[in-house]
N, C-alpha and C positions, 0 to 999 in steps of 0.2 A: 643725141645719138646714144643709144644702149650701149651696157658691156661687150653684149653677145655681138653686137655689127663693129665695135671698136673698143678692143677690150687695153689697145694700149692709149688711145686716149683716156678711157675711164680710170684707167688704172692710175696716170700721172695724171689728172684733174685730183683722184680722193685724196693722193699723196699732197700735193698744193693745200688743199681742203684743211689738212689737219697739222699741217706742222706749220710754227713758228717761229720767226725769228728774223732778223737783222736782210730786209728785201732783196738786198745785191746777192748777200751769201747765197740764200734762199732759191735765188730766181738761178743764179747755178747748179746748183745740184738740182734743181729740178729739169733744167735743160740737158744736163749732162747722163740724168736718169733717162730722160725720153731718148736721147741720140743713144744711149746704150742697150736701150728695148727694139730700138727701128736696128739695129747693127746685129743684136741677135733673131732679128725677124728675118731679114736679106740669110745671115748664116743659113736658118733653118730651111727656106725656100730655096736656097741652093741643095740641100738635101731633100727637095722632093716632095715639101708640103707645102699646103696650098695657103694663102696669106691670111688666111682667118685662120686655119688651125697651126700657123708658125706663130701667129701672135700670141695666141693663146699659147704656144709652149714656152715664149718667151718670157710673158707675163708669171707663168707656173714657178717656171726658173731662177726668176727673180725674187718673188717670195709675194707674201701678203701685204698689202699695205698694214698689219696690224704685225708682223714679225720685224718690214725694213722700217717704219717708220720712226722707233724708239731711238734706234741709233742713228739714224739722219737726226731729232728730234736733240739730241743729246751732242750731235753735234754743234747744231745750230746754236744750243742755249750754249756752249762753251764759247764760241765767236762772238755774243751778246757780252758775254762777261768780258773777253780779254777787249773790247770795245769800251765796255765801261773802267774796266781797269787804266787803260790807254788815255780815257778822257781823264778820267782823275790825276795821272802821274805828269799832264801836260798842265791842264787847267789852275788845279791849286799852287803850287809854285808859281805860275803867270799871274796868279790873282797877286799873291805873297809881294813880288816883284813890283805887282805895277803901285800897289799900296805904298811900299815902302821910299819908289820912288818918289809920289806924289809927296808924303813927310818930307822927306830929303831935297828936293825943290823947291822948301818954303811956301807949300799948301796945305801944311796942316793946321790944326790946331793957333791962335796967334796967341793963346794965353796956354800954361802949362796944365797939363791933363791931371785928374785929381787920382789918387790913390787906385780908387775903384776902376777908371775908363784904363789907368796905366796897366790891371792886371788883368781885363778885360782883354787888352791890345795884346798883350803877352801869351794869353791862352788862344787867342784864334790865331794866332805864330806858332805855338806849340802844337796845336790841332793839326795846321795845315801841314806842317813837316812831319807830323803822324800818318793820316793820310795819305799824301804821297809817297810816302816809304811803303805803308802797306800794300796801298795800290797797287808797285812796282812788284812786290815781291807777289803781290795775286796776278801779275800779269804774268810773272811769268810761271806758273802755277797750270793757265791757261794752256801751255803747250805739253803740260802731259796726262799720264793716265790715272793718274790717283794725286791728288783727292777727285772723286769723280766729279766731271766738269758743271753738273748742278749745283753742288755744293762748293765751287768755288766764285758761279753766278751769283749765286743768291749773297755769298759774303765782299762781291762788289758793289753788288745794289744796295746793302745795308751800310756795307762805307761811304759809299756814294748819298745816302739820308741822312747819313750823321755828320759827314762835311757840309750839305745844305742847311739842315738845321741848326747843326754846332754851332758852326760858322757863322752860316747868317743870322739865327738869334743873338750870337752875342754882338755882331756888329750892329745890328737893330739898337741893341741894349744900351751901348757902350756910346752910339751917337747921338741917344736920346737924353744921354745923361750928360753931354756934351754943352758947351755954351750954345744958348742959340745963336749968338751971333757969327760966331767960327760956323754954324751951321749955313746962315747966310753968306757967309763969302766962301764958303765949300759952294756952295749950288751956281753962286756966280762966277767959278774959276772954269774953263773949256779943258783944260787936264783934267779936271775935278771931275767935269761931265761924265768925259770920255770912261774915264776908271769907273764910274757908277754904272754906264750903260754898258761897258764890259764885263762888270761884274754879274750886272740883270742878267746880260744874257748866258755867261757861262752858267749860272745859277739855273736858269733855266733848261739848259741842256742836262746838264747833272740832272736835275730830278727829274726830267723822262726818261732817261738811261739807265736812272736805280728803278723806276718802276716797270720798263721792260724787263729788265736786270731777274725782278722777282716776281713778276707774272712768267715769264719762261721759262725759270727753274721752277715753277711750279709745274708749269706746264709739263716738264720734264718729268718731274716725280708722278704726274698723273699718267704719264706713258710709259712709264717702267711699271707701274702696276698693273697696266692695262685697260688704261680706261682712257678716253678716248683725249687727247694728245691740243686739242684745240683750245686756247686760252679767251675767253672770253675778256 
């Protein structure tokens, strides 16, 4: 269906088209856009035009998809960030926790850790309480207007790289350096399990959330300059 026979479909498809971000937020304001075009369509037809040229005044009204899209666009990436912010200030402490317990229930280690694995374990405790402080303080960053909300994405998503990497290379490091044998009776212990497959998978959330995190604030910066708003 062409603009000209449905210009407020066309209109809320380009908008869907080019903006990014976080599908629940997303798929609101996009529905909340259309109900607000069909609301000023009814308006206009109660004044006496006909429903193709009330749409079109509606659409007029409303703006371009290249004027409203920036700031939908700037929205959306700010809900990505306090998203990612959100998972980091919940996630890393739960990791911190569930670790600390499994040591403290007589899961760790059965012979004492050397010099190296001890400052190893010290620094991704240090890390994770860096992290999570920053997170919090970027989350709520999230609910205003400056720093603009791209540049407070893009420094969740770069937090959110360097607790995965941080993190998880030194825990890589620190348990390779580890006896094998305490490695053996880690893999055989069901707490032991559990803590690794909650680790995987928070791990894994984390790093699709920083790489949303900084594909969207790009994206962002590409629609502030005016260039076409769609992240590949």
């Amino acid at each position: 269906m062409t603009a000209a026979l449905d210009p407020i479909g066309a209109h809320v498809a380009e908008l869907d088209r080019v903006l990014r971000g976080p599908a629940t937020v997303k798929r609101s304001m996009i529905t909340e856009v259309r109900e607000g075009l069909a609301d000023a369509v009814a308006a206009h037809q109660d004044r006496g035009l006909d429903p193709r040229h009330a749409a079109a005044a509606a659409v007029r009204e409303f703006g371009t998809v290249g004027e409203v899209a920036p700031l939908m666009q700037e929205e959306l990436t700010a809900r990505q960030g306090r998203r990612t912010a959100l998972l980091l200030v919940v996630v890393f402490p739960a990791l911190l926790l569930a670790w600390d317990a499994l040591w403290m229930t007589g899961h760790g280690w059965s012979t004492p850790p050397s010099p190296t694995v001890a400052a190893l374990a010290r620094a991704v405790d240090g890390l994770t309480v860096v992290i999570a402080t920053a997170a919090l303080l970027l989350l709520f960053a999230t609910f205003r207007n400056d720093p603009l909300p791209r540049w407070v994405t893009r420094l969740t998503g770069l937090l959110a790289a360097l607790g995965v990497v941080g993190c998880g290379g030194m825990s890589v490091v620190m348990n390779v350096l580890a006896p094998h044998h305490d490695g053996q009776s880690l893999a055989a212990s069901p707490a032991t399990a559990v803590v690794i497959a909650f680790s995987a998978t928070a791990g894994a959330l984390v790093t699709r959330s920083a790489i949303r995190s900084l594909r969207f604030a790009r994206g962002c910066r590409r629609s502030d300059e005016g260039a076409d708003p769609q992240v590949r």
